[in-house]
C-alpha positions as CSV (number, residue, x, y, z in Angstrom):
1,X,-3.1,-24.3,-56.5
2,X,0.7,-23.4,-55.3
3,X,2.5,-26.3,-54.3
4,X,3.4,-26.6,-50.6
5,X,7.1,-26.4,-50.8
6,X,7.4,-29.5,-48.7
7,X,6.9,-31.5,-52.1
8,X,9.6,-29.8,-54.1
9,X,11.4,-31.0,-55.5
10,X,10.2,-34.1,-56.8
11,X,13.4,-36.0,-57.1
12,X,17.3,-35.3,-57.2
13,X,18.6,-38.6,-57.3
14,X,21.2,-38.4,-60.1
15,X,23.2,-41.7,-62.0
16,X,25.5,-41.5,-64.6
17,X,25.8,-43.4,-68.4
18,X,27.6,-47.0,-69.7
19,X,26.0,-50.0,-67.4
20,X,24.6,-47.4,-65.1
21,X,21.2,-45.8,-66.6
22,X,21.4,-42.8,-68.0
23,X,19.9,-39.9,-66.3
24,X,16.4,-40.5,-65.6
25,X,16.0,-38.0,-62.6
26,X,13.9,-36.0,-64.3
27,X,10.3,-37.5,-63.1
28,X,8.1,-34.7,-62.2
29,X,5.4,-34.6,-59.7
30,X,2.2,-32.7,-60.2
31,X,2.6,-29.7,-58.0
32,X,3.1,-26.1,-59.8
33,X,4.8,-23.1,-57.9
34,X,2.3,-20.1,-59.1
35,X,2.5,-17.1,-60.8
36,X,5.7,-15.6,-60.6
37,X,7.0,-17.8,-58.3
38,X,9.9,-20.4,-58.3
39,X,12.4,-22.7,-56.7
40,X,16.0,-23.0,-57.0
41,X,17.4,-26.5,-55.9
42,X,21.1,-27.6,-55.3
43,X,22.0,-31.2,-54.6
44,X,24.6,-33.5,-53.8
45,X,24.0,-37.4,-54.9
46,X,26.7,-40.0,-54.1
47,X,25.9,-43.8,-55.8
48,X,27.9,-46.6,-56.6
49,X,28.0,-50.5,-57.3
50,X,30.0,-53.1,-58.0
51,X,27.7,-55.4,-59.3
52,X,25.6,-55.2,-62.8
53,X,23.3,-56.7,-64.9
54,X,24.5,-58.1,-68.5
55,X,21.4,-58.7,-70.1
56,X,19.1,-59.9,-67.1
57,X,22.1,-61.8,-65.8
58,X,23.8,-59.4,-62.7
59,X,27.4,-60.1,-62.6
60,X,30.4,-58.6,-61.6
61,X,33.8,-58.2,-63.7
62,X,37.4,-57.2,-62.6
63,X,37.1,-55.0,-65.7
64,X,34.9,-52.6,-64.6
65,X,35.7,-53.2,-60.6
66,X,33.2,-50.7,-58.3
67,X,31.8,-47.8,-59.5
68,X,31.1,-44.5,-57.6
69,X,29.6,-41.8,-59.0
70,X,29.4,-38.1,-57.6
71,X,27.0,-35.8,-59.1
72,X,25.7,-32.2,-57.9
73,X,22.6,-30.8,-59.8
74,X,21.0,-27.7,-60.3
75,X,16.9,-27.8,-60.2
76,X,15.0,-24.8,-61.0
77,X,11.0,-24.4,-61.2
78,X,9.0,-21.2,-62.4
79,X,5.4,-20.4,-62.7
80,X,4.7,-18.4,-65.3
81,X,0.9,-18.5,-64.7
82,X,-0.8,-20.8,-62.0
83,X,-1.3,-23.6,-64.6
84,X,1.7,-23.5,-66.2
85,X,5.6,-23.7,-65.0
86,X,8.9,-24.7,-66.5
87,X,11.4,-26.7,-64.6
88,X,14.5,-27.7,-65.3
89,X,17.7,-29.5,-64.5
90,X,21.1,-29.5,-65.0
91,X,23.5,-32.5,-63.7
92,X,27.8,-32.3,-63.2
93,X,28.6,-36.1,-62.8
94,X,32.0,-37.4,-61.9
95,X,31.6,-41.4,-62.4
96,X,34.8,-43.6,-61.8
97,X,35.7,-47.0,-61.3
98,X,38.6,-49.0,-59.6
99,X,38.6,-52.1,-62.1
100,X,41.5,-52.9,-64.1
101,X,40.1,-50.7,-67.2
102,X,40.7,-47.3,-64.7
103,X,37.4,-45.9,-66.8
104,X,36.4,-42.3,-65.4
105,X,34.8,-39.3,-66.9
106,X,33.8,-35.8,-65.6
107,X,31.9,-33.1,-66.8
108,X,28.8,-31.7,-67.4
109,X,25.9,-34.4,-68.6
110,X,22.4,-33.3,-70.3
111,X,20.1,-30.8,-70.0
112,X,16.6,-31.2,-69.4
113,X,13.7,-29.1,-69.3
114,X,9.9,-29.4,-69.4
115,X,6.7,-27.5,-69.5
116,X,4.5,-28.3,-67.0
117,X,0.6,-27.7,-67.7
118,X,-2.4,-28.4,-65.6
119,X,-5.2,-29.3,-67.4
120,X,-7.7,-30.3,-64.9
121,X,-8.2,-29.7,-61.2
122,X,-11.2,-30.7,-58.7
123,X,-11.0,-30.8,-55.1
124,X,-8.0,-32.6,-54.3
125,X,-7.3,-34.4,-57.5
126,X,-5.4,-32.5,-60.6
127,X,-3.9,-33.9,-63.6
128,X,-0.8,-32.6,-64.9
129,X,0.4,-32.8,-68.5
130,X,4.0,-31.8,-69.8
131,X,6.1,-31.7,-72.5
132,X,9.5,-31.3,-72.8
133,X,13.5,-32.0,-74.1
134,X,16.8,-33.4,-72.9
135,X,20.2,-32.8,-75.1
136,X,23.7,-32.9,-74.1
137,X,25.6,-29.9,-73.4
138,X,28.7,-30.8,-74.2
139,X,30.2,-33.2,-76.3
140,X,30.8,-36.7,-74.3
141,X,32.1,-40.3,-75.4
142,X,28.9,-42.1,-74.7
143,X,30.2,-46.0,-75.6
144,X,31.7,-46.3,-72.8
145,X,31.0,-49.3,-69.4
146,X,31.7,-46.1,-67.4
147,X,30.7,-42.9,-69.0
148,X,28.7,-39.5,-68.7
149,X,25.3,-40.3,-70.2
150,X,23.5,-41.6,-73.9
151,X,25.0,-38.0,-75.8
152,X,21.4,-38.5,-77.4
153,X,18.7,-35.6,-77.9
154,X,15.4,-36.6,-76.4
155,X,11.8,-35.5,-76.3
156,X,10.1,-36.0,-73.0
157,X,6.1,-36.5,-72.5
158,X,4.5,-36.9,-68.9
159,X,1.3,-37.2,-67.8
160,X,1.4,-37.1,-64.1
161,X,-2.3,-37.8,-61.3
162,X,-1.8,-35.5,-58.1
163,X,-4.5,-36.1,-55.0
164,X,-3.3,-33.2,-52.5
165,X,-5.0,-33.5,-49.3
166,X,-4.6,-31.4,-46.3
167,X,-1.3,-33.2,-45.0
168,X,-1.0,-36.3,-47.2
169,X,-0.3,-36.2,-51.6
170,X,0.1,-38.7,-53.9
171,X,1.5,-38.6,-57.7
172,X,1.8,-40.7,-60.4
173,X,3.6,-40.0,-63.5
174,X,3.3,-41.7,-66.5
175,X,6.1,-40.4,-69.3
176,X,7.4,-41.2,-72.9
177,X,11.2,-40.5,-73.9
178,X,11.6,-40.2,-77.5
179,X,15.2,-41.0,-77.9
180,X,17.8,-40.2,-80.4
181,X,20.5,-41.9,-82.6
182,X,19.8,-46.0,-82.0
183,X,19.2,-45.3,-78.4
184,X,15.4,-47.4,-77.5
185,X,12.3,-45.1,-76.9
186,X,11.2,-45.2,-72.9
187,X,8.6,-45.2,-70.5
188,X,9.5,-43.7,-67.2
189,X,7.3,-44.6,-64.6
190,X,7.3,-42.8,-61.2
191,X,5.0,-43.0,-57.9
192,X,5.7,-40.7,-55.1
193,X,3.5,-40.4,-51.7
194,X,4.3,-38.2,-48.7
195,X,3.0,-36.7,-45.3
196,X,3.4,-33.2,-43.7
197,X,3.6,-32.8,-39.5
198,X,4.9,-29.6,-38.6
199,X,7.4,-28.3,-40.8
200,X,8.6,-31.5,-41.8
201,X,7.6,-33.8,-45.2
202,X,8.0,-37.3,-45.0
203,X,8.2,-39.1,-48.6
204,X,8.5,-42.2,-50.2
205,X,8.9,-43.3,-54.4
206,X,9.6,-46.0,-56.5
207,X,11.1,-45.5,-60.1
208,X,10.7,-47.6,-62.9
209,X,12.4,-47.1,-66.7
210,X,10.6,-49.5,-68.7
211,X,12.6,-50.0,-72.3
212,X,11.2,-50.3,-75.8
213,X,13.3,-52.5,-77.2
214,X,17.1,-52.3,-77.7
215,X,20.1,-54.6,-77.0
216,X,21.8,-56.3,-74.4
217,X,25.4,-56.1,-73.2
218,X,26.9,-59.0,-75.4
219,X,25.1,-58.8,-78.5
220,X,26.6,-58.5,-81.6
221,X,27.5,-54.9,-82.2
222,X,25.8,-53.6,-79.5
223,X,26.5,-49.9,-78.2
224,X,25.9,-48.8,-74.7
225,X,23.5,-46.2,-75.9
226,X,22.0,-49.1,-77.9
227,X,21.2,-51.2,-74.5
228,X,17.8,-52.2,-73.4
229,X,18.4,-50.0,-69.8
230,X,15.9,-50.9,-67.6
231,X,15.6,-50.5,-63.3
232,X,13.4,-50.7,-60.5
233,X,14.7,-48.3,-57.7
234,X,12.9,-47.8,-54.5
235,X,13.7,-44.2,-52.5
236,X,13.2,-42.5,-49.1
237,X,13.3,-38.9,-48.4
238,X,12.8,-36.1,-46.2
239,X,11.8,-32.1,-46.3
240,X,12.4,-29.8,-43.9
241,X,11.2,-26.3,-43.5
242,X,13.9,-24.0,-42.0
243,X,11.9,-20.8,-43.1
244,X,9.4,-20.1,-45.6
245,X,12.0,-20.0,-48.2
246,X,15.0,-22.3,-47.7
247,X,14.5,-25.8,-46.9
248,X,17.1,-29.3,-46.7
249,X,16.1,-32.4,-48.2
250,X,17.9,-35.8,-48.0
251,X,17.0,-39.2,-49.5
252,X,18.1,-42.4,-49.8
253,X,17.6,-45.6,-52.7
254,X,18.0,-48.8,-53.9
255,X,18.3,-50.5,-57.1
256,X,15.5,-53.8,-56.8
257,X,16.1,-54.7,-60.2
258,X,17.5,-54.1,-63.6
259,X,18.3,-55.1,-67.3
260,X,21.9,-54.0,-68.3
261,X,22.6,-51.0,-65.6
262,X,24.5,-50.8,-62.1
263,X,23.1,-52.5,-59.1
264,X,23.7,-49.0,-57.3
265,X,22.0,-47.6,-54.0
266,X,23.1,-44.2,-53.1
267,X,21.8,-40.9,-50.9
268,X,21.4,-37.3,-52.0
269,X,21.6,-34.2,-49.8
270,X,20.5,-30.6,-50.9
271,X,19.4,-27.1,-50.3
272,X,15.7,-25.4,-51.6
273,X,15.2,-21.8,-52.0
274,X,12.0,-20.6,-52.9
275,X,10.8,-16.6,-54.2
């Protein structure tokens, strides 16, 4: 089964390290491209906030003052057989802040890449199963309130439910980051539902990062890479066709809740081409 390229790509919301969670964009749906072909994906994502959570407490603090982050990501999806793809991203994040400690950083984040395998398919229901890793590419200060990212190597697992009807999908992920250094171990959590008419997808997720243990902001010798990160966010977005190979996308989110991350909302605008 190719994937209609109305549901690509799955998401391209970005957020950067410190009190704001790490990058967790990289939830996957369970659409594959087919042999020998691919998409290339360039977005645009602006968040910010001015508002966090310390511990389960949101506050806000002169310190850090508001936070806006500007990322644009590369996304790129190939089949190398029908069943199997590899898709990957990679993030440039500049994240700054107004607050009296004038923290900013800039650069390239972490690279992330998975193998996507579909194990089982009947009718309009597939499972999905993949495997994959996300390391820095450069070398970043990662204890910082305003910073890049974790600087941690991780190994990703998903498991990921697609129904694909004529017009409609739906997709549920269920993943497992196996972190590194003292960064907590993860389960990412992502729904995503959406609906074709004409040439135009309409889409909805939410996003949850579910932490295994870890410490708050405040605790005795706690890291920022050490933190319990945890969020809610709940996203809109929209696909649009202009040919059979370049597309737009747009979407829009909210942070509903969190444990020691940025009460951000933000959009993100890009371009798809497929081949």
């Amino acid at each position: 089964m190719r994937a209609n390229r109305a549901f690509l790509p799955a998401l391209l919301v970005l957020a950067a390290g410190g009190i704001q969670a790490p990058l967790y964009a990289f939830d996957v749906n369970g659409f594959l491209p087919g042999q020998g072909h691919g998409d290339v994906a360039v977005s645009y994502t602006a968040e910010g906030y001015d508002e966090f959570w310390v511990g389960t407490t949101k506050v806000s603090d002169p310190g850090v003052g508001k936070v806006d982050i500007d990322s644009i990501s590369l996304w790129v999806q190939w089949g190398l057989t029908d069943d199997l793809a590899i898709v990957a991203n990679l993030p440039y994040i500049d994240a700054s802040s107004d607050g009296l400690g004038g923290f900013a950083d800039k650069g390239w984040q972490d690279l992330s890449a998975l193998l996507k395998y579909r194990f089982y398919a009947s009718g309009p229901h597939s499972l999905v199963g993949g495997l994959g890793v996300r390391t820095a590419v450069q070398d970043y200060e990662p204890n910082l309130p305003v910073d890049l990212g974790d600087n941690t190597t991780d190994w990703l697992f998903r498991l990921v439910y697609l129904y694909h009807g004529q017009s409609f999908y739906f997709s549920q992920q269920v993943g497992y980051d196996l972190r590194g250094d003292d960064a907590p171990n993860d389960y990412p959590l992502y729904t995503e539902l959406g609906f074709t008419v004409g040439r135009v997808t309409y889409g909805g997720y939410y996003s949850q990062l579910i932490a295994d243990g870890g410490t708050d902001i405040g605790d005795p010798g706690f890291t920022f890479p050490s933190n319990k990160e945890e969020y809610s966010k709940l996203g809109a977005k929209v696909y649009g066709r202009l040919t059979d190979r370049v597309g737009l996308s747009a979407a829009y989110f909210v942070t509903l809740d969190g444990r020691n991350t940025g009460d951000s909302d933000g959009f993100s605008v890009g371009a798809v081409f497929s081949f």
